[in-house]
Structure formats: C-alpha cells, structure tokens
C-alpha positions as CSV (number, residue, x, y, z in Angstrom):
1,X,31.2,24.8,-0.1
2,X,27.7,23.4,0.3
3,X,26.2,23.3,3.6
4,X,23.0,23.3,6.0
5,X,22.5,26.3,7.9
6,X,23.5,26.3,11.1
7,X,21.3,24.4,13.5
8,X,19.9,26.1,16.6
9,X,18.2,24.3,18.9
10,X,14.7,23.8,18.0
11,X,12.1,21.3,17.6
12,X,12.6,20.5,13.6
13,X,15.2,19.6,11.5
14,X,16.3,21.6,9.0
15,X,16.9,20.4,5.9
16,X,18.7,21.9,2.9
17,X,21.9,21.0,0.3
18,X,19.1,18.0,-1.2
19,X,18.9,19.8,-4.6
20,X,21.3,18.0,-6.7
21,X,20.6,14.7,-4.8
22,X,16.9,15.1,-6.8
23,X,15.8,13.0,-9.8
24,X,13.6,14.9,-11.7
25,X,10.7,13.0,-13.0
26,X,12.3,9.4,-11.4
27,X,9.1,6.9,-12.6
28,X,7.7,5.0,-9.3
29,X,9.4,7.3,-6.7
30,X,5.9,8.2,-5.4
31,X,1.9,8.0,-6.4
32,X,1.8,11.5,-7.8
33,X,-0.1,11.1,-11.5
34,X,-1.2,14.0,-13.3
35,X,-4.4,14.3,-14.9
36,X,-4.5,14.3,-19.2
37,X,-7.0,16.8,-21.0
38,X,-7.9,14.0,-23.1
39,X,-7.9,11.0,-20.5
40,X,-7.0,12.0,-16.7
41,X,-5.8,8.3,-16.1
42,X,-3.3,8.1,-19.5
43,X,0.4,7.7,-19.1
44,X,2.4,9.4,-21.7
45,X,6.4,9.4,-23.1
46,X,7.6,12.3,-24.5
47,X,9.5,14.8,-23.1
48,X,8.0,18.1,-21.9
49,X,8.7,21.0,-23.7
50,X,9.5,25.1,-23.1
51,X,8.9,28.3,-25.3
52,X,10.0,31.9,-25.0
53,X,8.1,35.0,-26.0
54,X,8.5,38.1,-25.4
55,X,6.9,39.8,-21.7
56,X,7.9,43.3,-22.4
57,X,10.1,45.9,-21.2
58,X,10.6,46.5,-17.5
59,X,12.9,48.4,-15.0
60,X,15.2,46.3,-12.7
61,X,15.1,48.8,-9.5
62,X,17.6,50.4,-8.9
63,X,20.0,47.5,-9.8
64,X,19.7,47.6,-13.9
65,X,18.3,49.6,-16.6
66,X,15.3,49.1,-18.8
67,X,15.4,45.3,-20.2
68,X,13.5,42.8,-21.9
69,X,11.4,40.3,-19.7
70,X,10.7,37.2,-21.5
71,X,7.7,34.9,-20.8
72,X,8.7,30.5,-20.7
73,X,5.6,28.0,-21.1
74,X,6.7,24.6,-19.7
75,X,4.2,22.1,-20.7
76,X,4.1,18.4,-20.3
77,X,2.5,15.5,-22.2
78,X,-0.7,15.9,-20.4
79,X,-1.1,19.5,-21.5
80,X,-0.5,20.9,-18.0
81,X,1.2,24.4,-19.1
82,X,3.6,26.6,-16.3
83,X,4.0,30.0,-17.5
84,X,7.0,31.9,-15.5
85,X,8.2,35.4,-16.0
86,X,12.0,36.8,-15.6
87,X,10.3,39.4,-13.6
88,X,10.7,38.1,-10.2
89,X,11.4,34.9,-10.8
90,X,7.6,34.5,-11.3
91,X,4.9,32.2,-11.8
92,X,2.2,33.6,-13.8
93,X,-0.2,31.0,-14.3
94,X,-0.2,26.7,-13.8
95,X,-3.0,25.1,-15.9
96,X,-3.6,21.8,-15.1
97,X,-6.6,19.0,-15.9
98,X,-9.4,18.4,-13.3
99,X,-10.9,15.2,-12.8
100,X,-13.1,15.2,-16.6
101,X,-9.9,16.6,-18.1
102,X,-11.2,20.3,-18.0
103,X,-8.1,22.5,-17.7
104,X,-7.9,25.6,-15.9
105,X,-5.6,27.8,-14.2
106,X,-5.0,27.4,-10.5
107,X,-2.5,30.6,-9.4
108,X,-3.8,33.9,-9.2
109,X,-1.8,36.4,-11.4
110,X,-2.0,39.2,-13.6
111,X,-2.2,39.3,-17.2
112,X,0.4,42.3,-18.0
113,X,3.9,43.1,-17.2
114,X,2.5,46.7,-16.4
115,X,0.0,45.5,-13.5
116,X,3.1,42.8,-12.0
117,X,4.9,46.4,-12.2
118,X,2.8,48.5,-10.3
119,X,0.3,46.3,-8.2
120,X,2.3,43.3,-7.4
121,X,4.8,44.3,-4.9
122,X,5.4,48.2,-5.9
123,X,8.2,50.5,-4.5
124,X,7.3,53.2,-1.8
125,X,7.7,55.6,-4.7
126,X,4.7,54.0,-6.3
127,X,0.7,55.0,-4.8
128,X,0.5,51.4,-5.0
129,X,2.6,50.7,-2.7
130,X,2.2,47.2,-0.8
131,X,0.9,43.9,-2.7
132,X,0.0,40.6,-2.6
133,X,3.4,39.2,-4.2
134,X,1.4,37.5,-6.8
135,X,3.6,34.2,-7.7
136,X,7.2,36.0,-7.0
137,X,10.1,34.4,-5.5
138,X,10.9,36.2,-2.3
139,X,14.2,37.1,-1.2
140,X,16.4,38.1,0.5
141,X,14.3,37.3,3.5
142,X,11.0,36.1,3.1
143,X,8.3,37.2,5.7
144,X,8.8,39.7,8.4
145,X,12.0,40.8,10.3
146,X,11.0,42.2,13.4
147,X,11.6,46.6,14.0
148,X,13.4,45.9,10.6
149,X,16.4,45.0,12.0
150,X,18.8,42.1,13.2
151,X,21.8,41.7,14.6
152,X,24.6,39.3,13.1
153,X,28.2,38.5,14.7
154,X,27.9,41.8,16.7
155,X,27.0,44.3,13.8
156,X,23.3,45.5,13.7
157,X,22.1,45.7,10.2
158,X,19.4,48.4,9.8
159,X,16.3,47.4,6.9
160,X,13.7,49.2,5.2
161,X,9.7,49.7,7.1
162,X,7.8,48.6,4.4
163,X,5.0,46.8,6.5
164,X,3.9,48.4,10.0
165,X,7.1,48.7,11.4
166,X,8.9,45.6,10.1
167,X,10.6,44.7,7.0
168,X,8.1,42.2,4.5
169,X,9.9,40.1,2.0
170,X,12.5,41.3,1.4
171,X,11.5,45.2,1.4
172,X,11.4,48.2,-0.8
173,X,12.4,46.3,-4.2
174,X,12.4,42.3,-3.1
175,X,13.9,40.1,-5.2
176,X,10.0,39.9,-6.7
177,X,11.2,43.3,-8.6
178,X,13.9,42.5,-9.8
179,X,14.5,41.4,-13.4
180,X,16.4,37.8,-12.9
181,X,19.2,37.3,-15.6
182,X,20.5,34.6,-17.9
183,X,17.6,32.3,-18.2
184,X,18.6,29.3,-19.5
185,X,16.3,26.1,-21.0
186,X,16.9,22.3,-20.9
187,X,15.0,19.2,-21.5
188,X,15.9,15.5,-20.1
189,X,15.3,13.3,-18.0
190,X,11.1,13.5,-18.6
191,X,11.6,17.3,-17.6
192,X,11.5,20.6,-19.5
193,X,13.6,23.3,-16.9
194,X,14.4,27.0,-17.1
195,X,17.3,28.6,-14.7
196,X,17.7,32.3,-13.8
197,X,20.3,33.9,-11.8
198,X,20.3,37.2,-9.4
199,X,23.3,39.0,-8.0
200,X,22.0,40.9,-4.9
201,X,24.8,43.5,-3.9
202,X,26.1,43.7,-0.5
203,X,23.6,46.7,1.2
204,X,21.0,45.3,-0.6
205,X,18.0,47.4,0.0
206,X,20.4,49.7,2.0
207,X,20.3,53.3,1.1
208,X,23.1,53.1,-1.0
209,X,20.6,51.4,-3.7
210,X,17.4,53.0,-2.1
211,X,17.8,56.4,-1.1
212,X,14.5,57.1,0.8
213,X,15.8,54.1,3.3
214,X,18.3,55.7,5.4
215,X,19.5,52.3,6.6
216,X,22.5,49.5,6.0
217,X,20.6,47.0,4.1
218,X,21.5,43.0,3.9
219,X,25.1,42.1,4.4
220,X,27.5,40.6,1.8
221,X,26.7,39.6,-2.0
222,X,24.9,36.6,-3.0
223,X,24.8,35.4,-6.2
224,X,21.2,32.7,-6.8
225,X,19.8,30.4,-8.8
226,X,16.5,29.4,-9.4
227,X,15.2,26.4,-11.1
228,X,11.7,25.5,-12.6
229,X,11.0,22.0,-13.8
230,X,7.8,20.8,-14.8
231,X,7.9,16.8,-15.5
232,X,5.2,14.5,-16.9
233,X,3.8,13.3,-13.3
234,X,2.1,16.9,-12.8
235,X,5.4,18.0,-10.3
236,X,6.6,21.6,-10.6
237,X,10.2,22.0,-8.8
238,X,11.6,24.5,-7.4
239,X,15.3,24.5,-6.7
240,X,17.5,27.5,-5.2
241,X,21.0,27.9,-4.8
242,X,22.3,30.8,-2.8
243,X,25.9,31.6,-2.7
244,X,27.4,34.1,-0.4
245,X,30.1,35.3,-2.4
246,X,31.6,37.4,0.2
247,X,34.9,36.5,1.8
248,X,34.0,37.2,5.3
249,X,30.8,39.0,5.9
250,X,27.7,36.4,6.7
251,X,24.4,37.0,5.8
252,X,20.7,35.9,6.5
253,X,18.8,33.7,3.7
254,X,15.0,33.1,3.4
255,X,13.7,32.1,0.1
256,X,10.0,31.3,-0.8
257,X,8.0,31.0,-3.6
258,X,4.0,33.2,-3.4
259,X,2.4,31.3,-5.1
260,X,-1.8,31.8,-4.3
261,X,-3.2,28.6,-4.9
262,X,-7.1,28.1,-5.9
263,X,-7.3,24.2,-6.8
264,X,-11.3,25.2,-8.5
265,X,-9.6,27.8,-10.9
266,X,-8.0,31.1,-10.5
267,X,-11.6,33.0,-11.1
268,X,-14.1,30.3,-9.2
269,X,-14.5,32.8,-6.7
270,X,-13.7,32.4,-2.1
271,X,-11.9,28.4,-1.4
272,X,-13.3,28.2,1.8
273,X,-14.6,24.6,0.9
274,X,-11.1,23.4,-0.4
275,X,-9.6,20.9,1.7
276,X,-6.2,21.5,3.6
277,X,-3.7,19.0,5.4
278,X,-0.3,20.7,6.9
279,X,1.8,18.2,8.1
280,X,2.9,20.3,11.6
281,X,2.4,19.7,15.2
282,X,3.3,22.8,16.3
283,X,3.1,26.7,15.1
284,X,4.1,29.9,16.1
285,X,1.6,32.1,17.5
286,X,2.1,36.1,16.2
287,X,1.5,39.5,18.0
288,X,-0.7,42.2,16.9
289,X,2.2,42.8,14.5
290,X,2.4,39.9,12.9
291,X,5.9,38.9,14.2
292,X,6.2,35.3,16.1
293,X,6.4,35.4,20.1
294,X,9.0,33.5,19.9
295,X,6.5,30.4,21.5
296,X,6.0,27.4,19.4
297,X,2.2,26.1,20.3
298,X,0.9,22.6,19.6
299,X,-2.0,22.6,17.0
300,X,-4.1,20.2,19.1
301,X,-7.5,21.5,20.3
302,X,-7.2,24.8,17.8
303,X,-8.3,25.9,14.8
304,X,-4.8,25.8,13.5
305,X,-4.9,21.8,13.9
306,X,-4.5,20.8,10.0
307,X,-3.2,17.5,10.6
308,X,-6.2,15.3,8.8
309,X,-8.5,17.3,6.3
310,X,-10.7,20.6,7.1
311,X,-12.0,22.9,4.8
312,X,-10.3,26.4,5.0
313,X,-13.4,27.9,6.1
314,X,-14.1,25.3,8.7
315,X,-12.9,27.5,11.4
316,X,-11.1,30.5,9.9
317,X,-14.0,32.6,12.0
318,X,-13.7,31.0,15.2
319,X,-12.7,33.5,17.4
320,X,-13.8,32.2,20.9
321,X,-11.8,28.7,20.0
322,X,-8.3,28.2,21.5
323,X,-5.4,30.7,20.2
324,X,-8.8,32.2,18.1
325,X,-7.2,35.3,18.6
326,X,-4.6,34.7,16.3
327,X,-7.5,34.4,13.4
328,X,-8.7,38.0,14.4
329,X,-5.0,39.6,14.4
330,X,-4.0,38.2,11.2
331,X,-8.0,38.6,9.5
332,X,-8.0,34.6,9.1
333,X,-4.8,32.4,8.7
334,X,-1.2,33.6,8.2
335,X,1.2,31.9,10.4
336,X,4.0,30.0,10.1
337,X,3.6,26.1,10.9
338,X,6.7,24.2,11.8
339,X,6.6,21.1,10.3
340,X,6.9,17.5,11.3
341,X,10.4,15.9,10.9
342,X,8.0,12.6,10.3
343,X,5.7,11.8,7.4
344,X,5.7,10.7,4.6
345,X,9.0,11.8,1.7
346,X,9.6,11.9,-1.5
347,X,13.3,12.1,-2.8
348,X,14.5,13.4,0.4
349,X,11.9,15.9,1.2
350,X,9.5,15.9,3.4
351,X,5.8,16.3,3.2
352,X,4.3,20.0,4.1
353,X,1.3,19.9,3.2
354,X,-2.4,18.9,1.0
355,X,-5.2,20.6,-0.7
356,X,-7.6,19.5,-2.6
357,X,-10.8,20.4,-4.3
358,X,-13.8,18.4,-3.7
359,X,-15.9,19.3,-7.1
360,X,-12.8,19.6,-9.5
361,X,-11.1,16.7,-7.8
362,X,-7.6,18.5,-8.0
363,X,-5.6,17.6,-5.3
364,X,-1.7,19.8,-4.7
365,X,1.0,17.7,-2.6
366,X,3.9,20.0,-1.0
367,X,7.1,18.7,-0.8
368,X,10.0,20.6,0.5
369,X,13.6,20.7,2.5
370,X,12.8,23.6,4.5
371,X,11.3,23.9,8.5
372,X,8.5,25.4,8.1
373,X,4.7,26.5,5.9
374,X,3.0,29.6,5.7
375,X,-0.3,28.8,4.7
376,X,-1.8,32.3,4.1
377,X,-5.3,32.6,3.2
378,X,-5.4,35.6,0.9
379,X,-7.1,37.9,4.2
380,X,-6.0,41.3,2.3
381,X,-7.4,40.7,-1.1
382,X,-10.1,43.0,-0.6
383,X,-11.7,43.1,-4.5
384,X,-9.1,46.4,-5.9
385,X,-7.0,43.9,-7.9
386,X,-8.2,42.4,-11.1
387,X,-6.8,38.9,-12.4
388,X,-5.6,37.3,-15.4
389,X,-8.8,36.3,-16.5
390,X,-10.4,39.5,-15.5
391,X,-11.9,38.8,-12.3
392,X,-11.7,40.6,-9.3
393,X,-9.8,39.1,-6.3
394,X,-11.4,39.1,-2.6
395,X,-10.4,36.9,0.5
396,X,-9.9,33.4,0.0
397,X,-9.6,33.7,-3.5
398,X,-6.6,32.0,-3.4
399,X,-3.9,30.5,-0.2
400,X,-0.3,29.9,-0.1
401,X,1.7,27.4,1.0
402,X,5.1,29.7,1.5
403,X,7.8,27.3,2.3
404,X,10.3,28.7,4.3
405,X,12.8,29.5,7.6
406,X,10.7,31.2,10.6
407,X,9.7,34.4,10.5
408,X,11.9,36.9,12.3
409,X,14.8,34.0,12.4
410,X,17.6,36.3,12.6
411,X,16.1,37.8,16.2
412,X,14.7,34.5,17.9
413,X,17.6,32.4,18.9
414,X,15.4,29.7,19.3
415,X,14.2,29.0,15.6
416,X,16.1,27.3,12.8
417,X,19.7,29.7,11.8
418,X,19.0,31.7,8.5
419,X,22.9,32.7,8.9
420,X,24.6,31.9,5.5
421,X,28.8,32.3,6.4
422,X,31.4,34.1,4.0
423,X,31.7,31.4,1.1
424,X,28.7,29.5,1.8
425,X,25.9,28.1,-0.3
426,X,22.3,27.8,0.7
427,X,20.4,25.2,-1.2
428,X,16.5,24.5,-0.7
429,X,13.6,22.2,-2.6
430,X,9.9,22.5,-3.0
431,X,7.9,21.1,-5.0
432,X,4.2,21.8,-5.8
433,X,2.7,17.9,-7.0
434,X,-0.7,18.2,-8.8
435,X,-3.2,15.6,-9.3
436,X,-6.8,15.0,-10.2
437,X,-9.2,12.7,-9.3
C-alpha cells in the first residue's frame, strides 16, 4: 500500500505518493523550454535517447562483491546530455545550452569511478574519509540524525558517528556507495528513463554489515527505486519509491538527491553572483552541531530571506545581520528551509526553489513533493578535490538544492513524520527544470 507519511503537526504539508500521477514531458503543462545548441528558442520532436557503456569495476560495501558499474547518457533533442552512474544512483554530469547555445556542464563531479570510490563519500576504513556526496542519492536518511540515534515505537536504534557526533547521510556506506542493481531503460512519452533498484537489509549500517560500528543500524528492509527521466523541455525527474518490506518493523525514510549545482559551468570558478529564489517562509535555525533546534524561524529581516532574487554572495558573510550566526556555524549556508504550501506547481508539485545565471542566462526551476530545501553552498570545498574537467573545487564552486524531510525528523516531534510502517511505500518527486535565456 501507498501512502503519505504520517503527518505531525507542523507548519507544511507534506506531500508524497505523486509519482505515478506525473506525465512526463506533458506539452503546455508549464513555461519550462530548454535551450538548443543550434538555436536556444527551437522546438523539436523526437524522442530522447539513452546509451550504456561501461564505468568500471567497483565494490558494493559490504552488501555485494566486485561488479560492473555501467555509465547511461540521456540526451534530448536539444543536445542537453545527463550522464548517471549505478554507483550511487549518481549523477555525474548535466550539459545543457546557455543562452548562445554554448553547452556546458553544470554539476560538479569526478571523472573516474576510482575518485567517486575513494573521495566521494569514502568508508571510515578509507584516509579519505568524509566527502562532499558529489551527485549521489542519499539514503537511508538524508542529513543529520542527531547523537546518531532515534527512537521509534519504543525501541532505540543505535547509528554510526560519521560526522561530529551525528550520523550524515545515511553513514559509514550510504546508499551513495552502494552499487544500485537492475538498471533498466525506456523511451516514450517525449522521455528517455533509466530505473535502478537497492535492497537495504534490515541493520543497515548496523554492525552486523559494518563491524567497526558497534551499533543496531536502520530498522526493517526496504526495497527502492529510482527513476531518471530527461524529456525534451530541459526537465530531469527524479522519482523514488521506497517499500518497507518488513511485516511489522517501521522504519525512518529520507531520500535526497546531491547534486552541486553551478548554472556558469562546473569549472567557472566561486557562484556567489548566481541568483537564488527558495520558495520558504520559514527555516530551521542549527546548533554549533549542525542539528535543528527544533525552532522554525521566519526568513524575514535575515539573510536567509530568499523569497525574491539575491545573489548567493549577497549576504553569505553577514555575521552581525539577524540569525547571522547561523552563517558563521555552518561557514555560509546549510540549512534546511521549510517550504511554502503556496506557489506556484507543476503536475502536483510544488515550487522549491530558482537559480539563475546572469552572464550564461541559465536559469534551474525545483519542483518537488517533499517539505523541505537544503540549499548548501559548497562551505567545505576547500581546493583538495579535483573535478571532471580537472579543476580544483573551492567554496561556492557549486550549491545544492537537497530536497528532503527535516533534518533530525525522527527526534523532533514537531517536524514532518519520516516513519515508513511495516508494508508501506514511500514515494517522492523532484525535478531539476533547466532553461536559458
């Protein structure tokens, strides 16, 4: 059975079970056009298209042996080109047409299997340990979980420390590490898709599957889903599907793409004068931590007030402005926002948030089912990592726009349920529109 997670009382709606409501590439549903290499303004028919090549071989954690990871280019009539990895569930690269045509590629990544190995999101048992989660799907819980634990229907389930002492993303080996199985390809409807599945055991990340965690791990097996679909209006969807498959153990659920965003081109250097919009009135202010207070704060007066156009770098320094503090304990911005149940929509989901790029004219629009944005601006990218094109990555090289539950759901009774019951399925939408003008 499908369901929305259960509603606490908060100040948003929570919105999930949309995804097979969703037309892909429905003509006219909404003023999203993507740019052509050859003419930005041209409309074109055919059907987008998808490729497989070989990625290399890679380690699943402690969950599989050595396997093949395969490499899918989704690319539409305009020549905008997706390139997604079985390895994590990740996006590698998005090229996409700027205002003249020029196409370039607007995610930061890496250009081996080897580096998304060891410098992505590495194990404790690597010296890399720690990453930036370059373009992975996140999972089981994305964010933080505060003291890396929770407490569910009166059992307390114990995580791994993998950032201060919370549990990040998931922890030692996120679902970013993991190689995602049976991809599978279609084409229709003015969309080119590719599907992946994960079986997560129940004690995932517990020290049954990671022996240095002496702790219990996530409850109950879930079986998911992930969908990419590029269509010929510049829209990349993102669809998961999240099963519980156990008959009477619940779980928590928090999915998220990482995507780091640079609308001027992976390698143009800080985006400080990129434009941002998040739909939100509200957001919830972190300790020193990073873990929500559990206070939801309206965005009026701050520098966390996103709700017409500033440039990233407008304020990001602005320590003596209202809840400036926040920009010192987190090195810029990297909070959650909790957005508006109002706004614009587009086939049922609502409008997170806008960038765009002033000299490229690229433009992103965020739709998505879920509560709330982290819009993270890239504050521990401090020049060690090199990119896909060879460039070294610093602050503000890129930002994400992390759809998602709150932060530390499972212990604030006050923000949206992440609680997925024995039997249940989670489903949640985003998608990442692209335009230029």
């Amino acid at each position: 059975m499908r369901i929305r997670l259960t509603h606490r009382p908060v100040r948003h709606a929570v919105r999930v079970g949309v995804a097979a409501a969703l037309a892909l590439g429905g003509a006219g549903l909404v003023a999203v056009t993507s740019a052509s290499a050859s003419s930005p303004n041209a409309h074109c028919n055919s059907s987008p298209t998808i490729t497989r090549s070989d990625f290399g071989m890679a380690d699943s954690g402690p969950y599989g042996g050595r396997q093949t990871v395969w490499r899918y280019t989704l690319t539409n009539c305009h020549g905008m080109k997706v390139q997604i990895i079985t390895y994590g569930a990740t996006v590698q690269s998005i090229k996409t047409p700027d205002k003249s045509g020029h196409m370039a590629n607007v995610v930061l990544g890496f250009k081996t299997l080897d580096e998304y190995v060891n410098l992505d999101s590495p194990p404790p048992s690597s010296p890399n340990f720690g990453g930036p989660y370059f373009g992975e799907t996140i999972g089981r819980y994305a964010n933080r979980i505060a003291n890396a634990s929770f407490q569910l229907n009166g059992a307390t389930y114990t995580l791994p420390v993998n950032n201060g002492p919370n549990t990040l993303h998931g922890g030692f080996v996120g679902w970013g590490n993991r190689i995602w199985q049976n991809p599978t390809t279609s084409r229709g409807n003015g969309s080119a898709s590719l599907t992946m599945t994960l079986v997560a055991p129940n004690g995932d990340e517990g020290s049954t599957f990671e022996p240095s965690c002496n702790c219990t791990g996530f409850p109950a097996q879930v079986t998911t889903s992930i969908t990419y679909s590029l269509d010929n209006a510049g829209r990349l969807w993102i669809r998961y599907s999240a099963h519980n498959d156990d008959p009477r153990l619940s779980t928590v659920i928090n999915l998220t793409n990482h995507s780091y965003f640079n609308l001027a081109g992976e390698a143009s250097g800080p985006a400080y004068a990129q434009k941002v919009l998040i739909n939100a009135n509200s957001f919830t202010p972190t300790d020193a931590n990073l873990i929500p207070t559990g206070d939801i704060v309206n965005v009026q007066g701050t520098p966390f007030d996103f709700r017409t156009f500033h440039t990233i770098g407008e304020r990001i320094s602005d320590a003596s402005a209202p809840q400036g503090d926040q920009l010192v304990l987190a090195h810029g911005y990297d909070h959650n926002w909790v957005l508006n149940s109002t706004g614009p929509k587009f086939a049922g989901l609502g409008l997170a948030a806008k960038a765009k790029d002033p000299a490229s004219g690229r433009a992103l629009t965020v739709w998505t089912s879920e509560p709330g944005v982290q819009f993270y601006t890239g504050n521990f990218l401090d020049g060690h990592l090199v990119g896909i094109s060879g460039h070294t990555y610093r602050q503000t090289a890129g930002y994400t726009f992390e759809t998602q539950h709150f932060p530390d759901s499972p212990n604030e009774p006050t923000f949206p349920s992440t609680e997925l019951k024995a039997g249940q399925t989670f489903d949640s939408t985003t998608i990442f529109a692209f335009s230029a003008r």
